[in-house]
VODO-676643 format. One record per residue (C-alpha): residue in three letters; x, y, z. Coordinates in pm, whole numbers, plus 50000, padded with zeros to 5 digits. Each point is the difference from the previous one (the first is absolute). Example, Ala and Ser with C-alpha at 12.3 -4.5 7.8 and 13.67 -1.06 7.14 Angstrom:
2
ALA512304955050780/SER501375034449934/
This chain:
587
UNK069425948195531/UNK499164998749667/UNK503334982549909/UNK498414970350195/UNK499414969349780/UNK496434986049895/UNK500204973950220/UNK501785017050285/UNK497994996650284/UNK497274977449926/UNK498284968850225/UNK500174994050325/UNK502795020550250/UNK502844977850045/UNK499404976949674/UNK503054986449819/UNK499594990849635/UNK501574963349947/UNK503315000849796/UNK499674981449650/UNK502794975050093/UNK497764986250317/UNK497244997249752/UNK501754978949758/UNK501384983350289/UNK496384990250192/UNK498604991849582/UNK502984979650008/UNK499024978850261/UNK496364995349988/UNK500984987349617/UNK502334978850136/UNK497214987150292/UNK497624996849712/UNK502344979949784/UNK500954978650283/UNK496434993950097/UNK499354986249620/UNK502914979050007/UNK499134985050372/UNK496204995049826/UNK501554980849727/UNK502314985250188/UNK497254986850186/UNK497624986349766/UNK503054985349883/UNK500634979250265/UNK496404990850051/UNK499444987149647/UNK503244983150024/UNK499104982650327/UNK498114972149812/UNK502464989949771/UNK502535001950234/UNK498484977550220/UNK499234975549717/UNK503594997949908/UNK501024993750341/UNK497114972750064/UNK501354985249666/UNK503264996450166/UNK498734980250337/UNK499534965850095/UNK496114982750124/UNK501485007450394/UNK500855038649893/UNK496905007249822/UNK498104978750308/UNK501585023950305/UNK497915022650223/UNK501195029249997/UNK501085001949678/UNK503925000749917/UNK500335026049714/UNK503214990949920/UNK500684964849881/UNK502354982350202/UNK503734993349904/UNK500554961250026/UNK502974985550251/UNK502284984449848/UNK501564973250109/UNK502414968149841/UNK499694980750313/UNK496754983650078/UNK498354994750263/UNK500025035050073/UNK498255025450234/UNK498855029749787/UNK499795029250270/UNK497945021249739/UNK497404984350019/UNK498485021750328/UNK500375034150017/UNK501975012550298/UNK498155004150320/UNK497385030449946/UNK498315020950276/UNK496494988150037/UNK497305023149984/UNK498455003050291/UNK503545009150167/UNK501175034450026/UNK503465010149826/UNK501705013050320/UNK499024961750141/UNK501334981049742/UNK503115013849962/UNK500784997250367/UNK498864961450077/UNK500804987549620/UNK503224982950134/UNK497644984950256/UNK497914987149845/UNK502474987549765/UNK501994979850273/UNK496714991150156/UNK498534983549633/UNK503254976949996/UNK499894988950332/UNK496454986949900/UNK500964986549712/UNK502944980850124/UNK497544981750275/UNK497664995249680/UNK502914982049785/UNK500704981250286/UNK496664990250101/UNK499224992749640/UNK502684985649777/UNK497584985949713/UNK498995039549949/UNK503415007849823/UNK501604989949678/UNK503364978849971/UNK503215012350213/UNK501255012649684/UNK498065032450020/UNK499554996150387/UNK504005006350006/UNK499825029349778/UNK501575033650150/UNK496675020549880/UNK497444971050104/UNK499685016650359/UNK499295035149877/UNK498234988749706/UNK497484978450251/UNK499525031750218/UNK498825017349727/UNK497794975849876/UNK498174996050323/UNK499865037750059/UNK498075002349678/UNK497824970950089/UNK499175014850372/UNK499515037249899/UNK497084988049756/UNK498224989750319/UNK501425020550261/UNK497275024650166/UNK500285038350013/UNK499964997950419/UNK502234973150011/UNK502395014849777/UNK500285036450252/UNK500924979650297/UNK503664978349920/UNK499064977050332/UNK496814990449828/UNK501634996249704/UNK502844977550132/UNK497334979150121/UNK498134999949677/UNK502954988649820/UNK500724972450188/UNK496294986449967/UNK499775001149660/UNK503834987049868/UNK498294967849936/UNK501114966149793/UNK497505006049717/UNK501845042049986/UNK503104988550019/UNK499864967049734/UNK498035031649753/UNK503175022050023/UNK502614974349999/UNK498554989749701/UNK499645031549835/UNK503885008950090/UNK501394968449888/UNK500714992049630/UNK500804960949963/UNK500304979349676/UNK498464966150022/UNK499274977149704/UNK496844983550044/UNK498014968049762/UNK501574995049681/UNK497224985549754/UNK499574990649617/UNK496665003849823/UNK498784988649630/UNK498085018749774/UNK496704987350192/UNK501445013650301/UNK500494967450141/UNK502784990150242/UNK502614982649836/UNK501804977450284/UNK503404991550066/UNK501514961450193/UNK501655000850286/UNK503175001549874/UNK499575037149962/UNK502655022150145/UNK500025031050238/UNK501195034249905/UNK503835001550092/UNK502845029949933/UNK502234994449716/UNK501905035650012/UNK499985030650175/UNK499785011750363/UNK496684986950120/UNK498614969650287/UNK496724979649918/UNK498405000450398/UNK497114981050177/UNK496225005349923/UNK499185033650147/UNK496315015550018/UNK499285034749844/UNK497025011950022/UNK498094971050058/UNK501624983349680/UNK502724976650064/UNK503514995149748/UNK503724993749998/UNK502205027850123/UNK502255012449775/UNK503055019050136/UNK502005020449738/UNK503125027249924/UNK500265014749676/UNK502535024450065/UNK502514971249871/UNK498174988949668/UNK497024984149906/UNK497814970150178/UNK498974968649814/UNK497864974350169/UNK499464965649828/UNK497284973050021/UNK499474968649749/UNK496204986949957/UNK499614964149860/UNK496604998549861/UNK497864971249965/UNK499475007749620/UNK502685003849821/UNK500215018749654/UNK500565033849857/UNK499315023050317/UNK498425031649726/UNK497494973149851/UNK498414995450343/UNK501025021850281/UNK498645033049944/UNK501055019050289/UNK502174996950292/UNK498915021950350/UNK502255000550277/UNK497955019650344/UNK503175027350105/UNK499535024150318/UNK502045026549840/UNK502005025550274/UNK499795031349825/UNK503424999849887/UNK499425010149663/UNK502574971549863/UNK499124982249679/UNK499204964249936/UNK500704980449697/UNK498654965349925/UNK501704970549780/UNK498384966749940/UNK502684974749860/UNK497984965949847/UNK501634972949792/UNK498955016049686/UNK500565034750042/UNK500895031050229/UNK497005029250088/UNK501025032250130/UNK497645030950109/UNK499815024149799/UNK500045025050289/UNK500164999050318/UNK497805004750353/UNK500705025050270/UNK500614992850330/UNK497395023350046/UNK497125006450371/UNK501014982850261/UNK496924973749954/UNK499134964249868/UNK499184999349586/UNK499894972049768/UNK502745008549666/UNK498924979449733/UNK502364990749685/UNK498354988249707/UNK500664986949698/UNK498295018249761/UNK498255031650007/UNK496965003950221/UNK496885008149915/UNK499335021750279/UNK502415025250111/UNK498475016550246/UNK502204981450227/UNK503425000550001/UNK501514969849837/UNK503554992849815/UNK500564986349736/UNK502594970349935/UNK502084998049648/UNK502214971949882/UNK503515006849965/UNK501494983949759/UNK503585000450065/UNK499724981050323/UNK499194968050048/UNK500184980250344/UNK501984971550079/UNK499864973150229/UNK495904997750029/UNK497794969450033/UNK497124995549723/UNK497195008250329/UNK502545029050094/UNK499685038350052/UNK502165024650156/UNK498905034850116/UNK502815027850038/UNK499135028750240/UNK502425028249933/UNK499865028050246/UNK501415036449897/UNK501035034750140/UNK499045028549946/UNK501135034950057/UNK498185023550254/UNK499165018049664/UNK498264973649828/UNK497794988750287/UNK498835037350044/UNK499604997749613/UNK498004965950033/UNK498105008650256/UNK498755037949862/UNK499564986749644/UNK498164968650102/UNK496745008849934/UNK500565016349652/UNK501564967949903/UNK497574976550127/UNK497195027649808/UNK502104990749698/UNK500154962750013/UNK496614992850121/UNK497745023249886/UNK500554999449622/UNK500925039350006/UNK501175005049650/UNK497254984949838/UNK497535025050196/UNK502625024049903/UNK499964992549641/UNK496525003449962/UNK500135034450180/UNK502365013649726/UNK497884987949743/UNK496975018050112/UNK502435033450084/UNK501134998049671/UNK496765000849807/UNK498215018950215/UNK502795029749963/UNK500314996849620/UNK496404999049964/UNK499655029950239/UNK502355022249847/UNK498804992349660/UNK496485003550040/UNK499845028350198/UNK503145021549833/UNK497774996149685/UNK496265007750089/UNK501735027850228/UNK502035008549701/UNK496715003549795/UNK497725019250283/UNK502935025850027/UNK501015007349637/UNK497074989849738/UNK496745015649940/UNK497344981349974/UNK496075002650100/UNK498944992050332/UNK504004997550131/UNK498815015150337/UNK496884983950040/UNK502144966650006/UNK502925014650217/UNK496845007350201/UNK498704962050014/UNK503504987349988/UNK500585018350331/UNK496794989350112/UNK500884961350029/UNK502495009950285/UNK496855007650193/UNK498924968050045/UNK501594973250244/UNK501444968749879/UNK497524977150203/UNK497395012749752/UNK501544989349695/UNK501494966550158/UNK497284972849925/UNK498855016649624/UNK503714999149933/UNK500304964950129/UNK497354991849826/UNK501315011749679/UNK503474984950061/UNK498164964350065/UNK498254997849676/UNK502795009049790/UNK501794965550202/UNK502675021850160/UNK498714988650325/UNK503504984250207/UNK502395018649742/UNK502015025650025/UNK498195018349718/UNK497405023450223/UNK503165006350169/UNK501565024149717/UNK497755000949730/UNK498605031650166/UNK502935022949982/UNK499825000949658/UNK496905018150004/UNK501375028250216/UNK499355006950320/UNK497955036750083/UNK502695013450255/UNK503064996749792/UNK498215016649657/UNK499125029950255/UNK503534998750118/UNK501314999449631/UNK498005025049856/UNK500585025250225/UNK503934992549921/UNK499315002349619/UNK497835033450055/UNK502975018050119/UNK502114992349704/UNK500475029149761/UNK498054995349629/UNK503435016149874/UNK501234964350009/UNK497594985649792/UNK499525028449764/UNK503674993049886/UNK499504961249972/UNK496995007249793/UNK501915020049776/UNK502484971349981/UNK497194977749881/UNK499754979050350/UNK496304990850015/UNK497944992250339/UNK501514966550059/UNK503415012749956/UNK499335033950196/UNK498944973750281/UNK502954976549983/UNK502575018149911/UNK499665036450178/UNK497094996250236/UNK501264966150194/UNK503535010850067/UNK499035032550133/UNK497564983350261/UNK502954973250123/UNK499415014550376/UNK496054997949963/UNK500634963349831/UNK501904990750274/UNK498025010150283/UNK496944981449824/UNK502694964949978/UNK500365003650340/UNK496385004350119/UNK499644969849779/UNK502424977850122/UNK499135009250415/UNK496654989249934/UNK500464972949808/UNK502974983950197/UNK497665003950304/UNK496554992349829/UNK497974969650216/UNK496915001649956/UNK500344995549606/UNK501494968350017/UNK498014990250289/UNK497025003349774/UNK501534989149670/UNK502254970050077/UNK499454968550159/UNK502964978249937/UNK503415005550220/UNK502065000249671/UNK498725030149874/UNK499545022450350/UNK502575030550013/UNK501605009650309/UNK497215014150199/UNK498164973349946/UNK502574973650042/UNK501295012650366/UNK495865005350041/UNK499864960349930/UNK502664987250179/UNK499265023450322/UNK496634978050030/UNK501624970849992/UNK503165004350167/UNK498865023550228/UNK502864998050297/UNK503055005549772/UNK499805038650107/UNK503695000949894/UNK499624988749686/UNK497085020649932/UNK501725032450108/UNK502904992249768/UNK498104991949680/UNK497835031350104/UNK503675018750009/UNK501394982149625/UNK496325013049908/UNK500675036350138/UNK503145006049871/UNK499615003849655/UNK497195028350042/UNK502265019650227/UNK503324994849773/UNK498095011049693/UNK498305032450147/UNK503445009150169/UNK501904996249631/UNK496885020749804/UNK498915021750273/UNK501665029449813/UNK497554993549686/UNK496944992650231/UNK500905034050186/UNK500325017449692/UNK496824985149802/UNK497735006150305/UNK501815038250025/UNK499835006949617/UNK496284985349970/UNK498655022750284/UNK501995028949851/UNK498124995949707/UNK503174982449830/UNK501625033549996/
């Protein structure tokens, strides 16, 4: 008994003590739980911060029907391609989709049913009403029948009851009320993608029609795979129907104009607008203009691009206004035309292919070049890296050196300024906004960019607190040993002090340049002519008066984003370590 161990026979009868390796084993995974809970946390907050962007890149990539569709589609749509035209694009609905108001188990026994049942309707529609659908071109396509049942699926579920939609006999008969003329000419239309070249018009520099005699030709083929039809009707517009097959070379369509004034065409004819219902196609369009005296090309060309009527206008010169889209034409001076009367013009269509790459290029990076051409981007761009560039030198000047001076030099009443410098962050910037306004007017910086930067050069409170704290935590050592060296304050500053603080410096250049690169209200107070707004206030601008272009909002907003979240993602390591070191108390 007395051999017995200390611990021999203590707690409760029948207690086991817990071997070490289970212990390490259960630490082990509660560690492993906790780490995997911060990581899902993260994770999370990761995602939801990201959700905004995300969806402003992806808006950015859509077209006005997209960005218009309820419920939303998240994902922008991949155009069909196609180098025949017309065409049926059987994208354009979404497959048929369970209603709501009818159970799973329901729908996927009487889908096929209803299914047959929609086509037998819509066959006695078609017949009944033949002025509902498009030409026989797309009528004749293989997917036209499943693309049409579709369509009128998604047109009849917007409206289809909850009650109706749990019993199929009521539902049979509510489809067959309700395929109507005015349904079935809305799908058809939507399904169908047609090319069809509408009035073909020449305008002077007043805007004024300039006419044409009789003599005046029609458009006719000169090359390629294509047929010139009858006048068709597209929504509610009327044009020429234009039947075409790239997939053995290029298109050109010709038609000669004899004007009743004749002369240099450039000196008088300032722009040339032909009305096109475009099918989607993605295909480009090139424009020559042969006169007597010389040969005009476009400098670019137009998409084949939504499958609706738009006016492309050729000038020229360069317009004034570009918030709409307009090409330019350019003499070429190695042609020259032959065979012309003095009164003569002759317009060249030329119709290209393009790969299924391109249009899905075309069509996701239409908006960001549209945001380029019309808005005038790089100007509101240029003056954006003015003001970043002043405001972070005078920033990191100013404030490196009075923090410089609070942290290392004695001098009487140092703290009782630190004090009042600290202070100013108390108080909001809608207190000092009219005094400084005030101040900025009488010195006649009013609508310059002056008030905009001038400021940073007298420090801001935040970043001297952020510096000085840096500087406190730098050993004296340092400067003991320049001062033996004969380096005096300045040089202790610039040469020792300023490269040890590069993390601190940096974090304070990129504070800077976030809130200057996004600063609006600024130059909403300070500037007053267009030529001088930044970004913010540019996109601000043409938001009120182009309100619509949602497209071409959200991809200037994304050119405006970018550079903010490419420039914190190539410094984060120095804003990391600035904010770490500072808090540490630079140690």
């Amino acid at each position: 008994m007395r051999g017995r161990s200390r611990g021999e026979g203590k707690g409760r009868p029948g207690s086991r003590i817990e071997p070490a390796h289970s212990a390490r084993a259960r630490r082990r995974r509660c560690e492993w739980i906790r780490q995997a809970g911060i990581h899902l946390a993260l994770l999370a907050g990761c995602v939801l911060f990201a959700f905004p962007f995300v969806w402003l890149v992806t808006t950015s990539f859509k077209d006005e029907r997209e960005i218009a569709a309820f419920p939303p589609r998240w994902i922008p749509r991949v155009p069909h391609y196609s180098s025949r035209s017309p065409f049926v694009d059987p994208d354009y609905y979404d497959e048929m989709k369970r209603p709501a108001g009818m159970a799973p188990e329901m729908w996927r026994e009487h889908r096929d049913a209803i299914a047959r049942w929609l086509d037998t309707c819509l066959a006695s529609a078609c017949s009944l009403h033949p002025e509902a659908l498009p030409v026989a071109d797309v009528v004749t396509d293989p997917t036209w029948e499943r693309a049409l049942r579709n369509g009128m699926w998604d047109e009849l579920s917007r409206i289809l009851p909850d009650e109706v939609a749990q019993q199929p006999d009521r539902l049979k008969t509510f489809i067959a009320a309700n395929v109507s003329a005015e349904r079935l000419r809305k799908v058809a239309t939507g399904l169908s993608r047609v090319c069809a070249i509408g009035e073909l018009s020449l305008r002077d520099a007043r805007h004024d029609r300039v006419d044409s005699t009789a003599e005046s030709g029609r458009w006719r083929v000169v090359s390629g795979t294509a047929e010139l039809g009858g006048r068709v009707t597209v929504e509610i517009e009327s044009g020429q129907l234009l039947r075409y097959d790239l997939g053995a070379g290029p298109v050109l369509l010709e038609r000669s104009l004899y004007l009743s004034r004749p002369g240099a065409l450039g000196e008088w004819v300032d722009s040339i607008t032909l009305g096109l219902h475009s099918d989607d196609s993605w295909h480009r369009l090139f424009l020559t203009v042969e006169t007597p005296d010389a040969v005009y090309r476009s400098e670019e060309a137009f998409w084949l691009e939504r499958a609706s009527w738009r006016d492309l206008v050729w000038r020229f010169s360069e317009p004034d206004d570009r918030t709409k889209p307009v090409v330019v034409l350019r003499p070429d001076p190695r042609a020259r035309a032959t065979s012309l009367a003095a009164n003569e013009i002759r317009l060249r269509l030329r119709i290209e292919r393009t790969s299924p790459l391109m249009a899905a290029y075309a069509k996701y990076s239409l908006n960001y070049r549209r945001a380029l051409r019309y808005i005038p981007f790089w100007r509101y761009v240029g003056n954006s890296v003015y003001l970043v560039i002043l405001n972070i030198l005078g920033q990191v000047l100013a404030c490196s050196l009075v923090a410089y001076a609070f942290a290392r030099l004695r001098f009487y009443g140092r703290d009782v300024l630190f004090a009042l410098l600290l202070a100013t962050m108390m108080l909001p910037g809608q207190v000092t906004m009219i005094p400084v306004f005030l101040i900025f007017k009488s010195l006649g910086w009013y609508d310059t960019l002056k008030p905009l930067w001038v400021g940073a050069w007298f420090g801001s409170a935040f970043y001297i607190f952020l510096l000085r704290q840096f500087f406190l935590g730098i050993p004296t050592d340092l400067e003991d040993a320049a001062k033996i060296d004969g380096c005096g304050f300045f040089g202790l500053y610039w040469r020792i002090m300023l490269p040890l603080v590069r993390p601190a410096l940096a974090t304070v250049a990129i504070f800077t340049f976030m809130s200057t690169w996004n600063d609006f209200m600024g130059p909403l107070i300070y500037i007053g002519r267009e030529e001088l707004s930044p970004l913010a206030l540019g996109l601000f601008q043409f938001r009120s008066e182009h309100g619509g272009e949602w497209g071409m909002m959200m991809a200037a907003s994304t050119l405006m984003t970018l550079p903010v979240v490419v420039i914190f993602f190539l410094a984060q390591r120095y804003f990391i370590q600035g904010v770490t070191l500072t808090g540490m108390g630079g140690k």
